[in-house]
RODO-2510 file (C-alpha; in nm, 4 decimals, decimal comma):
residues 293
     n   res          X          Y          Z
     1     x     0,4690    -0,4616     0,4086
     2     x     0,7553    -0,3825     0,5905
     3     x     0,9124    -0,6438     0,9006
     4     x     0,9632    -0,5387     1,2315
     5     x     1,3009    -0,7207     1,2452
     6     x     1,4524    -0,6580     0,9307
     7     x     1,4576    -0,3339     0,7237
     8     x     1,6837    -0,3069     0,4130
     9     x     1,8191     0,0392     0,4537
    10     x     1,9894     0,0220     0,1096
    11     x     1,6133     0,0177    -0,0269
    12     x     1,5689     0,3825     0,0901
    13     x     1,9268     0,4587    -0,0059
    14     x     1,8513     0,3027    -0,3978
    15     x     1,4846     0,5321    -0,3531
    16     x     1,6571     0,8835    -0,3575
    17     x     2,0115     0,8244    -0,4754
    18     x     1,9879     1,0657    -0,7580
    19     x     1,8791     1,3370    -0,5432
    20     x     2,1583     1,2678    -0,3263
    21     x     2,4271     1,2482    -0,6085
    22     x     2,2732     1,6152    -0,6562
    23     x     2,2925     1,7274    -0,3381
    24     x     2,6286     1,6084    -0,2967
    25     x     2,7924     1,7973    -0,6059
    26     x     2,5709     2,1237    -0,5528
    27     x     2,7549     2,0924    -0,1579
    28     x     3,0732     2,0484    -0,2466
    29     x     3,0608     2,3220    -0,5898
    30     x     2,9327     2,5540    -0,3148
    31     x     3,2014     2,4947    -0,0392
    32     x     3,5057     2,5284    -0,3454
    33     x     3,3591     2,8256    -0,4567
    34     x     3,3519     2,9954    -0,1177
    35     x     3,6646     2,9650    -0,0892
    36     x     3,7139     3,2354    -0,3434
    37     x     3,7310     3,6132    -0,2600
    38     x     3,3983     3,7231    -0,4089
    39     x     3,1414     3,3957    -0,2778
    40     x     3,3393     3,5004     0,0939
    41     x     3,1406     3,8146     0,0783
    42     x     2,8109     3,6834     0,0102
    43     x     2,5720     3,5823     0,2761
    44     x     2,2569     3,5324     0,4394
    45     x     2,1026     3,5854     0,7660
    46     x     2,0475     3,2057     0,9271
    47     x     1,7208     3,3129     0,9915
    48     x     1,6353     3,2931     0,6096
    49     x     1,7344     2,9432     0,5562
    50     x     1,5354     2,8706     0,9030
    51     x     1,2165     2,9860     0,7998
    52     x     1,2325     2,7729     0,4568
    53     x     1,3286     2,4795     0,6203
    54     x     1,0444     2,5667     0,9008
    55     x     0,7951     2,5597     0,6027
    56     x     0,9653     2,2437     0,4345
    57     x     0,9075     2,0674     0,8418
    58     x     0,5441     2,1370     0,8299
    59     x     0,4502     2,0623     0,4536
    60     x     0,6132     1,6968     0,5144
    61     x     0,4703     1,6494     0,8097
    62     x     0,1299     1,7060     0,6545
    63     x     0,2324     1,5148     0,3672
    64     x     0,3382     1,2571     0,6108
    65     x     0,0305     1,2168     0,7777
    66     x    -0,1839     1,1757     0,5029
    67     x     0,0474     0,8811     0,3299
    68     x     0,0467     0,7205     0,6226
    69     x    -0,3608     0,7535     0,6599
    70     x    -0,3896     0,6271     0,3710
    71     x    -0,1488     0,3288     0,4154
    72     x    -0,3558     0,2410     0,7265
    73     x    -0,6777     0,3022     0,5782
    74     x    -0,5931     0,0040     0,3401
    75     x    -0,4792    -0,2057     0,5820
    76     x    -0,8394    -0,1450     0,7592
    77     x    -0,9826    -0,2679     0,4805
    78     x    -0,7919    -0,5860     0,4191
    79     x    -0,8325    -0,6486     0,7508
    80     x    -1,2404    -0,6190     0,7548
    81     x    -1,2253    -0,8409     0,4180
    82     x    -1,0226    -1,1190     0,6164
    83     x    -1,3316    -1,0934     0,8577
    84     x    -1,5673    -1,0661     0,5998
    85     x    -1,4606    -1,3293     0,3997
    86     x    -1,4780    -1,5909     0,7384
    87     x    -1,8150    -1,4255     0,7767
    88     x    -1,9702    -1,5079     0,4873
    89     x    -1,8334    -1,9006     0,5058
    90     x    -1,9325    -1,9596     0,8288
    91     x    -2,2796    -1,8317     0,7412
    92     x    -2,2679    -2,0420     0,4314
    93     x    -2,1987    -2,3568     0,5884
    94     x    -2,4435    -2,2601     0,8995
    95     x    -2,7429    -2,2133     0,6973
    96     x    -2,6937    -2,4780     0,3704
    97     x    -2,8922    -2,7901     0,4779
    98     x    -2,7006    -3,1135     0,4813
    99     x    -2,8154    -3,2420     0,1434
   100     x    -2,6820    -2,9325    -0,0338
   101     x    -2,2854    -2,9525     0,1372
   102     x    -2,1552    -2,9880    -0,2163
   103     x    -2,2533    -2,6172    -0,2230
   104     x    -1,9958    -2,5115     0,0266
   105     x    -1,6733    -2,6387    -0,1417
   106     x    -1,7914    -2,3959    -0,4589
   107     x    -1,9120    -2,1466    -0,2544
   108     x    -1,6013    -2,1146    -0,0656
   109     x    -1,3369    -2,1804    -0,3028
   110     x    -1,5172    -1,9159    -0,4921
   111     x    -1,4438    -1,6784    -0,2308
   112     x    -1,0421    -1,7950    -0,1687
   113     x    -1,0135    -1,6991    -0,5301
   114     x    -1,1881    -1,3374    -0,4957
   115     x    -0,9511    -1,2265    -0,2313
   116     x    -0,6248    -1,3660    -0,4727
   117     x    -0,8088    -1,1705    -0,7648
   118     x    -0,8462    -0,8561    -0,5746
   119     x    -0,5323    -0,8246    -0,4215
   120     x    -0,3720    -0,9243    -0,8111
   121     x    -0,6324    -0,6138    -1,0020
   122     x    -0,5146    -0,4043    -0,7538
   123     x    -0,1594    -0,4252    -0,7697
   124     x    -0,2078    -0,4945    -1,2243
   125     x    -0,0526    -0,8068    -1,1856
   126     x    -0,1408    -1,1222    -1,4037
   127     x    -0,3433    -1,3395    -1,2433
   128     x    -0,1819    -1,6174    -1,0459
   129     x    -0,2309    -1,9834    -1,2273
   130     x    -0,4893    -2,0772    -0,9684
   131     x    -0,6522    -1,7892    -1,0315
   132     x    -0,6324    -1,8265    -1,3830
   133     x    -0,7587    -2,1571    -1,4228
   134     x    -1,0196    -2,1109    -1,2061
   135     x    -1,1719    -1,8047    -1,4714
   136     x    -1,0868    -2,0441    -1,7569
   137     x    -1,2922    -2,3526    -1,6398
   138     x    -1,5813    -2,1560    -1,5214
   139     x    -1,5201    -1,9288    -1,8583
   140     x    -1,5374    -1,5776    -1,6641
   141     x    -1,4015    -1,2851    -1,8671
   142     x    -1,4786    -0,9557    -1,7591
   143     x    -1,3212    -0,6063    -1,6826
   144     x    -1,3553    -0,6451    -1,2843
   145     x    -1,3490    -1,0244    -1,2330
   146     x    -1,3666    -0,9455    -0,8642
   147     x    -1,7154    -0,7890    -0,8868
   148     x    -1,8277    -1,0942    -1,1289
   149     x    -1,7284    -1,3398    -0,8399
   150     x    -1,9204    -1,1279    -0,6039
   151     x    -2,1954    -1,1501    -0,8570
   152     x    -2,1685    -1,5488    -0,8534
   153     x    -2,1810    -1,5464    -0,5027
   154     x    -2,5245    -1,3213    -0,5060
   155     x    -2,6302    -1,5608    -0,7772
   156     x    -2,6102    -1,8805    -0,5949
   157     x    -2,7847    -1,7414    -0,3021
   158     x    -3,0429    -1,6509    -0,4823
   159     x    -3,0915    -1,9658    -0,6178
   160     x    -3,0428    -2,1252    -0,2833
   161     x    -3,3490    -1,9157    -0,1772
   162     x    -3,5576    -1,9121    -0,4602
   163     x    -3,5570    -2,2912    -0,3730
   164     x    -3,5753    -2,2664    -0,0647
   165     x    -3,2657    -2,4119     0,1228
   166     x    -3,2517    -2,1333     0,3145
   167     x    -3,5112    -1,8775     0,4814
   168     x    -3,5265    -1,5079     0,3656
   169     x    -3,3739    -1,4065     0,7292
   170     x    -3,0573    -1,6053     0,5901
   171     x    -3,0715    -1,4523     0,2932
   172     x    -3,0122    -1,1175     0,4105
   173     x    -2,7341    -1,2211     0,6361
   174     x    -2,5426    -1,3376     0,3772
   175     x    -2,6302    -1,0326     0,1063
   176     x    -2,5107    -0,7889     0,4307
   177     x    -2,1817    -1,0075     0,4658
   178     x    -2,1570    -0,9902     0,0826
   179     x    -2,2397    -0,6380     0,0674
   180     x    -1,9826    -0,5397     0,3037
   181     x    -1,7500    -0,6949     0,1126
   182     x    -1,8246    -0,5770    -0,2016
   183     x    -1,8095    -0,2192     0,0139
   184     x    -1,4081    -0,3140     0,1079
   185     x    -1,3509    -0,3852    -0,2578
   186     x    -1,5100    -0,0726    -0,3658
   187     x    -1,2880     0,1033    -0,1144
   188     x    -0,9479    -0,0642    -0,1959
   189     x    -1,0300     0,0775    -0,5448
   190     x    -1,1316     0,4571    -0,4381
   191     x    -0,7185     0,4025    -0,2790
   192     x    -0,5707     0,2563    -0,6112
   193     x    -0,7487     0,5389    -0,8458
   194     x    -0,7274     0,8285    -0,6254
   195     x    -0,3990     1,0060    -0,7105
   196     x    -0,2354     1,2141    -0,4917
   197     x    -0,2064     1,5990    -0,6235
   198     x     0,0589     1,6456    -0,7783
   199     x     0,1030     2,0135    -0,7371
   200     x     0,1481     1,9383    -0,3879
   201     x     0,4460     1,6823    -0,4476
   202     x     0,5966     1,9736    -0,6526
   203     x     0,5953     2,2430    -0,4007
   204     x     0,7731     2,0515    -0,1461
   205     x     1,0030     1,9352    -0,3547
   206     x     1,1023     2,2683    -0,5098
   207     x     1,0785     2,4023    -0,1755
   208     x     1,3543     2,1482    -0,0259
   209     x     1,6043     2,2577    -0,3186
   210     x     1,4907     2,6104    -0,2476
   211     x     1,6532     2,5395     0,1167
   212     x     1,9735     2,3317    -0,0161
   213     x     2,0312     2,6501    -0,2556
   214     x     2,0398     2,8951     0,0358
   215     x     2,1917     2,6910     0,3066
   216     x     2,5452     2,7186     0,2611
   217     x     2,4731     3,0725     0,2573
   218     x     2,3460     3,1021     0,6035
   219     x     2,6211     2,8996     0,7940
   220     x     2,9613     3,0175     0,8780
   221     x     3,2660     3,0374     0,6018
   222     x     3,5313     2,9662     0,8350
   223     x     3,4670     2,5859     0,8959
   224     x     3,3978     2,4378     0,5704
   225     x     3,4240     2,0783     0,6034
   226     x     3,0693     2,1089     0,8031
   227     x     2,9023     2,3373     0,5931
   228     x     2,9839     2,1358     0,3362
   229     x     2,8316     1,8373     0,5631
   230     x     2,5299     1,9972     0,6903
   231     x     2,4568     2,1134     0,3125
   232     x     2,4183     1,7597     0,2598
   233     x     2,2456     1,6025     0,5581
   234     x     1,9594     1,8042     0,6248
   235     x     1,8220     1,8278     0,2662
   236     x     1,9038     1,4933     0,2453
   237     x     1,7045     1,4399     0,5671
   238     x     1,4000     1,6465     0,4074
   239     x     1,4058     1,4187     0,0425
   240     x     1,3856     1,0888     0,2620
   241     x     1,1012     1,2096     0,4509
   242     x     0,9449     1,3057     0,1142
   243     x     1,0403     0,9710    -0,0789
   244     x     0,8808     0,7895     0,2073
   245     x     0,5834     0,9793     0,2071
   246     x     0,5570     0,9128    -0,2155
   247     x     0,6113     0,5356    -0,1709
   248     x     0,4007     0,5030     0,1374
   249     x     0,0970     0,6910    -0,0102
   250     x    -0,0037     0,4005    -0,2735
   251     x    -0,0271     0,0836    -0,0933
   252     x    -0,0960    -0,1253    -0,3996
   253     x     0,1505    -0,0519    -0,6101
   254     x     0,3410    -0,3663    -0,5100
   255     x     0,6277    -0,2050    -0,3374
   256     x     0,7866    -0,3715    -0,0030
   257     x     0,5410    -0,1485     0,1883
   258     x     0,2287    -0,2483     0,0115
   259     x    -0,0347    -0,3866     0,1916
   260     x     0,0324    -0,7776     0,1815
   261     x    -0,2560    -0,8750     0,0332
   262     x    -0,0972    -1,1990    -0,0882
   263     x    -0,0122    -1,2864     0,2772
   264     x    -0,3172    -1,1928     0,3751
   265     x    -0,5339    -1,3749     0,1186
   266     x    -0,3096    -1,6797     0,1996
   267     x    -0,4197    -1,6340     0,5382
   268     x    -0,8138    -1,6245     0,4210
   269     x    -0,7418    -1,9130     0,2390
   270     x    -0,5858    -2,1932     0,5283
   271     x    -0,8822    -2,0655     0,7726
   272     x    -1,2034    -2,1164     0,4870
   273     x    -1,0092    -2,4758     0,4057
   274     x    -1,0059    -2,5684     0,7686
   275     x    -1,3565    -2,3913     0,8386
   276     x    -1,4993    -2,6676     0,5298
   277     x    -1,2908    -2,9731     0,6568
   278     x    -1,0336    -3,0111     0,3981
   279     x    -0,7705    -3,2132     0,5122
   280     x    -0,4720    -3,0880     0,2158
   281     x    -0,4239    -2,7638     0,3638
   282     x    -0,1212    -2,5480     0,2325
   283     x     0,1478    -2,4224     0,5027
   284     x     0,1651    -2,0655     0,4543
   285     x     0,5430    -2,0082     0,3407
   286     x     0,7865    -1,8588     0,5706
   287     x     0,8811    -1,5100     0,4528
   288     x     1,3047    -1,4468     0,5334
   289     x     1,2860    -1,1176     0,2859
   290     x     1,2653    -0,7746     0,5148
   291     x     0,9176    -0,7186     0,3730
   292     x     0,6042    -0,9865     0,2947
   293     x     0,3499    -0,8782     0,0047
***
């Protein structure tokens, strides 16, 4: 995710640099050649170019709008599983009688490494070494090792019940705190496997070199040096808009504005070791990039 007080403009820059190497030679091939006799002649009304670039406004800012919904609609999420996930291991260490504490420490590193694992599936990263050894003692192998930690978790309640540690009123407390987790999860994938259409990506992007092409053709002959400059900026302008639309419409793709889920699982992860006493807490690490994951 991107910082408030420090934004690497060079990251946008590097993000559409070949369309601006484009833009750049199609401006200045356009401004030479209208300098000859026969390009002086030909011209179009400004109110062509106008309406294009009127269209090209109102598909990005519709394209716009939904990244960003999206975006934010993940970062809801993460946010309701940092709640959940306190939830759940308060309840847990509310309801497990004092004879059965060993319980917790499972229970809740259990969940510290469900939030690492979902954050890493979403983003197809390897899993972290914690992570990793944590499925390797326990021997977990699976295609969504998130959803067979949830199961573990349903598991040991269960068992907790069936022996009755804790009342069936408990029980569904925790299954509702557990359910609306595995509803965030369920969620966060909908986000990752949902693409965006494509045929929608390709209209606006023709359109905006539709509007380059007939540009120069609109503004006046007589002062080059800015048509040649205006050819440049505005669809320039238009590709950013569109480029940060693209990048900001997956939010696990583990881009600078992702969702941090690794922050955030760090986060989940000092408050259930504090919440079951541990006294070797990590320090989260200070972040001095422009951008936290």
């Amino acid at each position: 995710m991107l910082l408030n007080r420090k934004i690497s403009i060079w990251y946008f820059v590097n993000e559409i640099k070949t369309q601006m190497v484009l833009i750049c030679v199609f401006a200045i091939s356009i401004g030479l050649l209208d300098m000859h006799p026969t390009f002086k002649k030909t011209s179009l009304p400004l109110s062509v170019p106008a309406l294009v670039g009127t269209a090209v406004s109102l598909l990005l800012a519709f394209r716009t709008a939904q990244s960003y919904e999206r975006w934010w609609e993940a970062r809801t999420v993460w946010g309701a599983i940092v709640n959940d996930s306190r939830s759940l291991v308060r309840q847990f260490i509310q309801f497990i009688p004092d004879d059965l504490k060993y319980e917790i420490k499972e229970f809740a590193g259990r969940q510290i490494v469900w939030t690492y694992a979902l954050g890493e599936s979403l983003r197809r990263q390897e899993f972290s070494p914690s992570v990793q050894a944590y499925l390797n003692i326990h021997q977990i192998n699976a295609a969504n090792i998130p959803n067979v930690l949830l199961n573990k978790h349903s598991e040991t309640i269960k068992q907790l019940a069936a022996a009755g540690a804790i009342t069936d009123i408990q029980q569904v407390q925790l299954n509702e705190t557990l359910a609306r987790l595995c509803d965030s999860m369920g969620k966060c994938e909908r986000i990752k496997n949902t693409v965006f259409p494509r045929s929608y990506s390709l209209l606006v992007h023709t359109l905006i070199y539709v509007f380059a092409a007939i540009l120069p053709f609109g503004l006046e002959d007589s002062q080059l040096a800015v048509e040649i400059v205006m050819t440049i900026l505005i669809p320039t302008l238009f590709i950013a808009i569109e480029k940060t639309a693209i990048i900001m419409q997956d939010p696990f793709e583990n881009t600078p504005v992702d969702t941090p889920m690794t922050s955030l699982a760090q986060t989940i992860e000092i408050n259930i070791l504090e919440m079951i006493g541990e006294k070797d807490i990590p320090v989260k690490p200070q972040n001095d990039s422009y951008y936290e994951m």
